[in-house]
DRENKEKE-102698 format. One record per residue (C-alpha): residue number from 1; residue in three letters; chain; z, y, x. Coordinates in nm, 3 decimals, always signed. Layout:
<recs>
num=NUM residu=ALA chaine=A w=Z v=Y u=X
...
</recs>
This chain:
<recs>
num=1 residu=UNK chaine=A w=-2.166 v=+0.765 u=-2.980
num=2 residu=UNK chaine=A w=-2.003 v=+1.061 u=-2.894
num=3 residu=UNK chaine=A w=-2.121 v=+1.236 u=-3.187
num=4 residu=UNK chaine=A w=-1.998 v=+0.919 u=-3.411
num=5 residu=UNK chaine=A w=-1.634 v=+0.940 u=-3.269
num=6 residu=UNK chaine=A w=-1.627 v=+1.321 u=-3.412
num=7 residu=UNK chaine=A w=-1.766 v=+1.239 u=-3.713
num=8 residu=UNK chaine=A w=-1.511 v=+0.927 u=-3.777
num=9 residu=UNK chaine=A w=-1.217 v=+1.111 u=-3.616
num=10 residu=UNK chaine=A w=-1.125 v=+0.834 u=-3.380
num=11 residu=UNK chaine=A w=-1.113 v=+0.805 u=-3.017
num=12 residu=UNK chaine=A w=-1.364 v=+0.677 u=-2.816
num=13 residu=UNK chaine=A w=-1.249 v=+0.282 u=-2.831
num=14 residu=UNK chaine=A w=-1.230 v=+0.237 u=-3.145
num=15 residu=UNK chaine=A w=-1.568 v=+0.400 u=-3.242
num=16 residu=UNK chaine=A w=-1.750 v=+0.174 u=-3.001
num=17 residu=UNK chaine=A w=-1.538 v=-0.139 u=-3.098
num=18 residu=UNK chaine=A w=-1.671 v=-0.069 u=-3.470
num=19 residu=UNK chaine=A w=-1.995 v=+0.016 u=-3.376
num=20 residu=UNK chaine=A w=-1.979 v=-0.293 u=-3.190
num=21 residu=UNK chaine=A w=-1.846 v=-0.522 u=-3.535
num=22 residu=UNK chaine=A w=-2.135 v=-0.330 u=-3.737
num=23 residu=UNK chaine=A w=-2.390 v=-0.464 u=-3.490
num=24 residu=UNK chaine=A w=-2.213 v=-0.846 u=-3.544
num=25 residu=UNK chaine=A w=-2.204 v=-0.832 u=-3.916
num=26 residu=UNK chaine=A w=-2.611 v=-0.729 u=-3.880
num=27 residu=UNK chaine=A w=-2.680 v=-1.019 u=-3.655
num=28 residu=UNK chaine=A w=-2.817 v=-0.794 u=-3.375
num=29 residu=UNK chaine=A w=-2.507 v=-0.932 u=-3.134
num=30 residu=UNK chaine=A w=-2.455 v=-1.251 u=-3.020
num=31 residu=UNK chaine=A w=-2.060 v=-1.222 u=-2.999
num=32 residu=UNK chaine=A w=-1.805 v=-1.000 u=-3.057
num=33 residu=UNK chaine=A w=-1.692 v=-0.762 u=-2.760
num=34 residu=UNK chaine=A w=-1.377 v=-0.890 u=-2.577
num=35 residu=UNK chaine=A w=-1.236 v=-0.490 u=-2.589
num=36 residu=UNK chaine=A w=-1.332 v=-0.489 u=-2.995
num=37 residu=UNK chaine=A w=-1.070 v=-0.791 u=-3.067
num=38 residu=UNK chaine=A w=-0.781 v=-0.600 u=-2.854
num=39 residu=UNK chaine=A w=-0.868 v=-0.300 u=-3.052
num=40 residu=UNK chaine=A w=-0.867 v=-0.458 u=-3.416
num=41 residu=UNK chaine=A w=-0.526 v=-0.595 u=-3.308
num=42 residu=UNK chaine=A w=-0.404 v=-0.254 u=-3.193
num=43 residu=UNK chaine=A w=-0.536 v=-0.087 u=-3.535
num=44 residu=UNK chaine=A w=-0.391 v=-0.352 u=-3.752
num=45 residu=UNK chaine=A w=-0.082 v=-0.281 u=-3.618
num=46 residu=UNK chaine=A w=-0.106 v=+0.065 u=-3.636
num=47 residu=UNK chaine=A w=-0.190 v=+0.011 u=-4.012
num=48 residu=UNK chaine=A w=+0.141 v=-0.187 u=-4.041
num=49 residu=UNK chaine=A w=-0.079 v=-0.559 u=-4.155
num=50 residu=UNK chaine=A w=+0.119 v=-0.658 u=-3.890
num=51 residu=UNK chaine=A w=+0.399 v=-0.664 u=-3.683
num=52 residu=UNK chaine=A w=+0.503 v=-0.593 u=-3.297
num=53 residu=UNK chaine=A w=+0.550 v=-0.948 u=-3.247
num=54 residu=UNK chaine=A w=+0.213 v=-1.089 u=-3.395
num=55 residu=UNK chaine=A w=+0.030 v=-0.783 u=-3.222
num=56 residu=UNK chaine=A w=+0.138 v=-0.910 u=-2.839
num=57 residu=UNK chaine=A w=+0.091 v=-1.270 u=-2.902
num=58 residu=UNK chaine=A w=-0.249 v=-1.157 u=-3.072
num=59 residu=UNK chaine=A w=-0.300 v=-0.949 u=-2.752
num=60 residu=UNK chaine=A w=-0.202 v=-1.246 u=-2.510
num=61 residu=UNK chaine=A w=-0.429 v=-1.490 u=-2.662
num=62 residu=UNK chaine=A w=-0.725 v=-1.214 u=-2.679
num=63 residu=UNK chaine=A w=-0.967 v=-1.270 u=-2.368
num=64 residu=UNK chaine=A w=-0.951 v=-0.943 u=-2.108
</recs>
């Protein structure tokens, strides 16, 4: 994983949250992580697809 994260250029988190997607879109996990929604959020708005407001009511809705 480690070696992922360099290769990607992202911190730790957000490798294993899409590591943890790639493994949902194959089938091979039953659900999606409860960290890998709060991360999507965080990157979505860091993209600017959304805004401060819709990122904390994401984040208060998204199980901890």
């Amino acid at each position: 994983m480690k070696e992922l994260e360099r290769h990607l250029g992202v911190s730790y988190p957000t490798t294993r949250a899409r590591f943890d997607q790639l493994l949902a879109r194959l089938g091979l996990a039953s659900e999606r992580p409860v960290a890998g929604a709060r991360v999507e959020l965080l990157e979505r708005l860091a993209r600017g697809e959304i805004d401060v407001d819709e990122a904390m009511e994401g984040l208060e809705e998204a199980p901890r």
